[in-house]
N, C-alpha and C positions, 0 to 999 in steps of 0.2 A: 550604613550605606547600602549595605546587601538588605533591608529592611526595606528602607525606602524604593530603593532599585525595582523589589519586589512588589512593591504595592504600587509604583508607577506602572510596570508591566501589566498585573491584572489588570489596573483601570484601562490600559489598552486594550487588551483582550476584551475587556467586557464592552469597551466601546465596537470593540470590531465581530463580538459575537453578536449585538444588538443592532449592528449596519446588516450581516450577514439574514439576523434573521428577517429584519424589513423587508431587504433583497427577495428571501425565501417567500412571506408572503404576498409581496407585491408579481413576481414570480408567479406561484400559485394563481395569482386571481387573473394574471392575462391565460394561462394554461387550463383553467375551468373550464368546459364544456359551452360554450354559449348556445341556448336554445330558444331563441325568442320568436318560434312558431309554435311553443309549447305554453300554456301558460297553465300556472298550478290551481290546486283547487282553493286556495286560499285570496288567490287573484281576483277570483269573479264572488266571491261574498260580501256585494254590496248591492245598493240599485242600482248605484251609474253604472257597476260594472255589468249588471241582467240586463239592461238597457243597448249596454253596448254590443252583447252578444246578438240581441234583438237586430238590431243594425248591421251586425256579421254575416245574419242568416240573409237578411236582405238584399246586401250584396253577394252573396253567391247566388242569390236567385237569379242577378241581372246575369253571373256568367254563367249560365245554363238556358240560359234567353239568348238576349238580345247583346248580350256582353262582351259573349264569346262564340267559341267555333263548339255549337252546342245542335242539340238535336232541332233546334230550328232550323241553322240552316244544312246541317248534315241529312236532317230529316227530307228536307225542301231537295236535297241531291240525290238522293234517293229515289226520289219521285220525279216530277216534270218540271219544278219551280227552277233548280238551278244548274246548271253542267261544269264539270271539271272543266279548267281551263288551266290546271296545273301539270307539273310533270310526277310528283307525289302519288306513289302507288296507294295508298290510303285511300288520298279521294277520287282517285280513279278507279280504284275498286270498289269505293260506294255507288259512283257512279252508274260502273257499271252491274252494279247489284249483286255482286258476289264477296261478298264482306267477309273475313277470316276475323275469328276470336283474338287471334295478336294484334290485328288493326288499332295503330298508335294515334287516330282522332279517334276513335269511337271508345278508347279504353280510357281517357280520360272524363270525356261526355259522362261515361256510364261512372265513373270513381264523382264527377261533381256533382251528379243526382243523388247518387248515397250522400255525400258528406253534406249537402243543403238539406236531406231530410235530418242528419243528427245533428245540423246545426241548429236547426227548428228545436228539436226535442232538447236539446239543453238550452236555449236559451227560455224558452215554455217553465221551464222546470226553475230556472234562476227568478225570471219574472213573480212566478207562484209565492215563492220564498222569501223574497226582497222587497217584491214590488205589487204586492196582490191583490190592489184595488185596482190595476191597469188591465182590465178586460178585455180594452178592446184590441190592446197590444199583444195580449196571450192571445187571442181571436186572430188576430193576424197570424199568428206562429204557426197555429193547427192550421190556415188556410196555407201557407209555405210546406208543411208537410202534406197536405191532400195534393195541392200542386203538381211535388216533385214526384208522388206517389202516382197521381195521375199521366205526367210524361214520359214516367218508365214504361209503365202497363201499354201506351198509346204506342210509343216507339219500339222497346225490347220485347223479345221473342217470350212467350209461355216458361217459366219456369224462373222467374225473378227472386232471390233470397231480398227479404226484409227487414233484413235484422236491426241491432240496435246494442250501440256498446254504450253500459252504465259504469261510473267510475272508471273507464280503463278498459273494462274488461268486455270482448267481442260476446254476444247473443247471438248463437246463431240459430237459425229458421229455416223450417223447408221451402224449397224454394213454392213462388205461389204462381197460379195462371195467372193473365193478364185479366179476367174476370175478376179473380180473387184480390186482384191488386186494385182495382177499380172501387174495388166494395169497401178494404180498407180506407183507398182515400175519399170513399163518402162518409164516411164514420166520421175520420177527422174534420172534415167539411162540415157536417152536421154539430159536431161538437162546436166548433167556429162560429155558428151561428147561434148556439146559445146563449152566448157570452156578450151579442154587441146590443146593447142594451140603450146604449147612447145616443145621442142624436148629434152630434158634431159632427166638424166636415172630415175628422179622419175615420172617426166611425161608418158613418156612412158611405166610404170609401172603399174601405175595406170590405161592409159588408156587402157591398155591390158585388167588388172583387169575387167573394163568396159566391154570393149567390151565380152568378156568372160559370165560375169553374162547376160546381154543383150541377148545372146544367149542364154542361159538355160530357161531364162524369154521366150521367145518365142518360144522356143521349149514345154514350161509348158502350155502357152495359144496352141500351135497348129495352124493346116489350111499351106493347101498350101504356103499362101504369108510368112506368121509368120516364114514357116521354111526357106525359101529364105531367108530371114533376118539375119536370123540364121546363116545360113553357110556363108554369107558378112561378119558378126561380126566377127564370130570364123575365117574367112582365114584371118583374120589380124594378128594373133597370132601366133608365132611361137614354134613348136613342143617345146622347150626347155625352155619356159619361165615359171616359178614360183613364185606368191604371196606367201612368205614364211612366217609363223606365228612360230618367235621364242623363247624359251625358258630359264629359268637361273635356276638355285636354291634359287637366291634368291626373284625370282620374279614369279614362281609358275612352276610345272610340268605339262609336255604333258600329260593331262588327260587320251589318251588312254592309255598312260604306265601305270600313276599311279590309275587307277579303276581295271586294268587289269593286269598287270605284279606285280604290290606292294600290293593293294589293294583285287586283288582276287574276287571280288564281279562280275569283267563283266569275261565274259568268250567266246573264239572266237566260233560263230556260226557252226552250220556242218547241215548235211541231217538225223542224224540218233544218239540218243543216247541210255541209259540203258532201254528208256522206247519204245523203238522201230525207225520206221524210222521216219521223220518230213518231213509229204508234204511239199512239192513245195520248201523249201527251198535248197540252195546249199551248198553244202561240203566244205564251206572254211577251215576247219581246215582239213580234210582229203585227200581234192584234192591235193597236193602236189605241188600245183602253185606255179611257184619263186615269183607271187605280193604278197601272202599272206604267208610268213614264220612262221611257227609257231612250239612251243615245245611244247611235250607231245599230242604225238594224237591217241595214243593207249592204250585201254579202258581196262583194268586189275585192279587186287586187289591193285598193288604197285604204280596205279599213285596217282598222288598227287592230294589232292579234291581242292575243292574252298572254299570261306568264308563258304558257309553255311555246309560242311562238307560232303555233299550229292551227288553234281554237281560232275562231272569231269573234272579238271580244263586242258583249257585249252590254250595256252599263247601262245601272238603274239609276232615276234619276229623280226621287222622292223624296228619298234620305239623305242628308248629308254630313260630316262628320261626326258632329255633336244633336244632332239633334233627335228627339226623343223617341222612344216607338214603344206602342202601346203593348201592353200586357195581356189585357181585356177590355173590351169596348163592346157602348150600347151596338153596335154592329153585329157583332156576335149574338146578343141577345136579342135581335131583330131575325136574323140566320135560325136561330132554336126555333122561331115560332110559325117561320115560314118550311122548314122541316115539319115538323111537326102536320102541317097541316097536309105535306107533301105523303106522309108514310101515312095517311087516311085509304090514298090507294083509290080516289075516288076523284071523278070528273069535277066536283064541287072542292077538293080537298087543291087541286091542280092549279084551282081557279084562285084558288084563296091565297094559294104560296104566292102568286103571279101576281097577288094585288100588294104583295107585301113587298117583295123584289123591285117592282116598280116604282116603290115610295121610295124606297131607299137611295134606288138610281135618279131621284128627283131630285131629294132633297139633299142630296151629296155632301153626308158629313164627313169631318175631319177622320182621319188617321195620322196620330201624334197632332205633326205641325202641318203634314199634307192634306190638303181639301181636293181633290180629285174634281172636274167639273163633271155639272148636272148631266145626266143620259136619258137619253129616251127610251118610250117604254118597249120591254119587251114583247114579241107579239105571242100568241098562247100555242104551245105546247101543241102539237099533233096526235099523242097519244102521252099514255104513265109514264112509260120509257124513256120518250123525250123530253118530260118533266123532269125526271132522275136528273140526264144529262142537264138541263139547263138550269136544275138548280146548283150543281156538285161545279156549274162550270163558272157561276153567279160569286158560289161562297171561294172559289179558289182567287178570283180577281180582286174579291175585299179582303181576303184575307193573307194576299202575298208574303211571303216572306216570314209571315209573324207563329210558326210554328202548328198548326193546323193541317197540314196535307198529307202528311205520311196517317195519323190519322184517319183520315176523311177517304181514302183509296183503302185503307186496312175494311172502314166500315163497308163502304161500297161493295167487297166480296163477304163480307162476314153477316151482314144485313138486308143487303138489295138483290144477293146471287150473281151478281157480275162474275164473270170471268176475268180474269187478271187484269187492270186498269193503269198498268205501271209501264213506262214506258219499255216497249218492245224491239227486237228484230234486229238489223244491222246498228250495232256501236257507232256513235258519230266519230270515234276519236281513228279506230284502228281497222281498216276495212278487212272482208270476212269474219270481225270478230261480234259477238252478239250479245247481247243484251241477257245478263242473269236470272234468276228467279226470286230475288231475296224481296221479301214483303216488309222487311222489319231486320232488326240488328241481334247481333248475338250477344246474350251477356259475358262478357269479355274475360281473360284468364285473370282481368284483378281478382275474380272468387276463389280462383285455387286455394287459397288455403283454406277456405272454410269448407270443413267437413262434410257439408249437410249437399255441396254444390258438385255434380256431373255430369252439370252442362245444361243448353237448354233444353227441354222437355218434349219442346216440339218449332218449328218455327213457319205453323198456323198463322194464319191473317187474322 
C-alpha cells in the first residue's frame, strides 16, 4: 500500500511539475521582450526581404516630403510659403525665425533625414547580396541617399555629421559644410546613374528622378561648369514627366491637406496680414495665381480663423486629401534651364529665361493631379535685377509647397548677393515682436551623443 501510495503520489507530482513547467514557459514567452521595430540580421537574408527594405526606404522618403511635417513644409515656414496658425511654440518659432536646437518638429525632421539615408544604405547593400541583377532598384537607393543628402545640406546650417551605422554599430564623421554635403550627394547621384542601364518605364523613372535631383544638386553647389551640368541633366527630362508620391486613407494623408485644409495649424503664406505688410515675402494667397488656388483670402470679421483662433485662415485649394504631389517634375527641369540662362547675366541670357517662362505659363502643365490654367505672357524684365526677381518669383508659384524655397532664398544671398530675402520686420502673430534672422535650421541635440558633434559650424546661407 505505502508502495503504491508512493508511486500514485510521484505520478502526481510529475504530472503537477510538468503543468508547472508549461505554466513556466508559456509564462516566459508572454514576459519576453517584444521588439517588432527591431528586426534581426537573419530577417532580411533574402530577396523578398532586400526588396522589402527597398520599399522601407521608399516610404520614409514620402515622410520627409510630402508625408509628413518635414522640411517641405517646415522649410516653406520658414520662408514666405506658409505662416503659423498654431498656438505651438515650435512652429511659431520657425515662424518666426528664431529656431532653438530642442525644437521638437525640427528634431524629428532632422532624426527622419538621417534614418532615410541609412535606410537607403542597407537596403543598397541587401539588394547587392540577394538581388544583384536589380540595377535599377540599387539605382534608385543611391538616388534616395543623394536626395536626403541633398535636403539636409539645402535646409540645415554648415556643419552636418554624415555618419553611417554598419551592423549596429554608429560611424561617426566630422561634421561636413553644406557644400561638402552637396558634393557627397553628387557622388551618390552619379553612382545612381551608372547603374540604369534599362529602358523600362521604372527605369526611366527613376533615372529621370536622377537626373533631376543632379541638377538642383548643382545648381546648389553653383560656378559656371556646375550649371552646364545642370541643364545636360535637366534637358534629359521631359516637360510632362512626374515622380508622383501617392496617397490612401489608409496609409496616411497628403500632409499639406491635412496640416492645412483639416488641421488648420499651417496656413497659406501672403505679403501682408492684420499686423501689417510682411517684407520680402509674396502674396500667394492673394496674388490670384491659378498654381496657387486658395479659399478664403479676404481679411474680415466673418472669415474663418485658424487653430489658434487668432490667424486668418487661409486654405489651399490644389491638393486634396489623398491625392498625389510630385517629387520631381519636368517643371523643375524646365526652371534649371531658364536659370541657367538667367546667371548668363546678359540682356540676351534675360531674354532667353523669359522665352522659357512664358512656355511654361502657356502650356500649363500638371502638378500631381492639378493642372493650373494657361497664363499670359510675361512682359520682359526692365533691368538683371528684375529678371532675378521675376524669375525667383516664377519658380516659387510652380513650385509651392513642394519643398524648394528655403533653398532658393538660401541661393538668392549665397549666389545673387541679395540681402536677406526672408520675410522681415513686424511679426504677424504678436505686435512689437519681429521677425528673426534664421536662414536655415540647427542641427538638433539628437547629435549629442556623437562625439565628433558641437554644434553647428556656422549658420551661413
Amino acid at each position: 500500500m505505502m508502495n503504491i501510495f508512493y508511486r500514485a503520489r510521484t505520478g502526481v507530482a510529475l504530472a503537477l511539475v510538468a503543468s508547472a513547467t508549461a505554466c513556466s514557459q508559456f509564462r516566459d514567452q508572454l514576459l519576453d521582450p517584444q521588439q517588432p521595430g527591431v528586426i534581426g540580421p537573419t530577417s532580411v537574408q533574402s530577396a523578398t526581404a532586400a526588396d522589402a527594405l527597398r520599399k522601407g526606404a521608399i516610404s520614409r522618403l514620402y515622410g520627409v516630403t510630402a508625408g509628413g511635417e518635414s522640411v517641405w513644409l517646415l522649410g516653406g515656414m520658414l520662408t514666405d510659403e506658409w505662416k503659423s496658425g498654431d498656438t505651438f511654440t515650435q512652429r511659431n518659432e520657425t515662424d518666426q525665425r528664431i529656431i532653438q536646437k530642442d525644437n521638437a518638429n525640427i528634431s524629428p525632421t532632422y532624426t527622419g533625414e538621417q534614418r532615410l539615408r541609412g535606410a537607403a544604405y542597407d537596403a543598397l547593400a541587401a539588394l547587392r547580396t540577394y538581388i544583384p541583377d536589380t540595377t535599377s532598384k540599387q539605382a534608385q537607393m543611391y538616388w534616395v541617399m543623394g536626395y536626403a543628402e541633398m535636403s539636409l545640406s539645402e535646409t540645415f546650417c554648415n556643419g552636418i555629421p554624415f555618419g553611417t551605422t554598419v551592423n549596429g554599430v554608429p560611424i561617426y564623421t566630422d561634421p561636413l559644410t553644406n557644400a561638402q554635403g552637396f558634393a557627397l550627394a553628387l557622388t551618390h547621384l552619379d553612382s545612381a546613374l551608372t547603374l540604369i542601364t534599362a529602358a523600362d518605364t521604372f527605369s526611366v523613372s527613376i533615372k529621370n528622378a536622377v537626373q533631376l535631383t543632379r541638377a538642383r544638386v548643382l545648381m546648389d553647389i553653383g560656378g559656371a561648369a556646375n550649371v552646364a551640368a545642370a541643364v545636360t541633366a535637366a534637358g534629359t527630362v521631359p516637360t510632362g514627366y512626374q515622380y508622383l508620391q501617392t496617397f490612401a486613407l489608409t496609409s496616411g494623408d497628403n500632409q499639406i491637406w491635412a496640416l492645412n485644409n483639416s488641421a488648420k495649424r499651417w496656413v497659406v503664406g501672403d505679403s501682408f496680414d492684420t499686423g501689417g505688410i510682411i517684407n520680402n515675402a509674396l502674396p500667394f494667397a492673394s496674388a490670384g495665381d491659378p498654381r496657387v488656388v486658395v479659399l478664403g483670402t479676404t481679411i474680415n470679421s466673418s472669415q474663418k480663423k485658424a487653430f489658434d483662433t487668432s490667424t486668418w485662415f487661409v486654405l489651399q485649394n490644389m491638393w486634396q486629401r489623398s491625392d498625389p504631389i510630385p517629387l520631381a517634375t519636368g517643371i523643375d527641369a524646365r526652371l534649371v534651364e531658364a536659370e541657367a540662362q538667367l546667371q548668363a547675366n546678359t540682356p540676351a541670357g534675360d531674354a532667353a529665361m523669359l522665352v522659357i517662362l512664358n512656355q511654361l505659363r502657356a502650356t500649363d502643365p500638371k502638378i500631381g493631379t492639378f493642372q493650373p490654367a494657361a497664363m499670359g505672357a510675361l512682359a520682359a524684365p526692365s533691368s538683371h535685377a528684375a529678371a532675378i526677381d521675376l524669375f525667383f518669383r516664377e519658380k516659387a508659384f510652380w513650385d509651392f509647397g513642394r519643398g524648394s524655397r528655403l533653398s532658393d532664398l538660401r541661393r538668392l544671398m549665397r549666389q545673387y548677393g541679395r540681402p536677406d530675402p526672408f520675410p522681415s520686420g513686424q511679426w504677424f502673430k504678436v505686435a512689437g515682436i519681429t521677425y528673426g534672422t534664421d536662414v536655415n535650421f540647427p542641427v538638433t541635440t539628437n547629435e549629442n551623443p556623437n562625439p565628433k558633434w558641437t554644434g553647428c559650424l556656422d549658420r551661413n546661407p
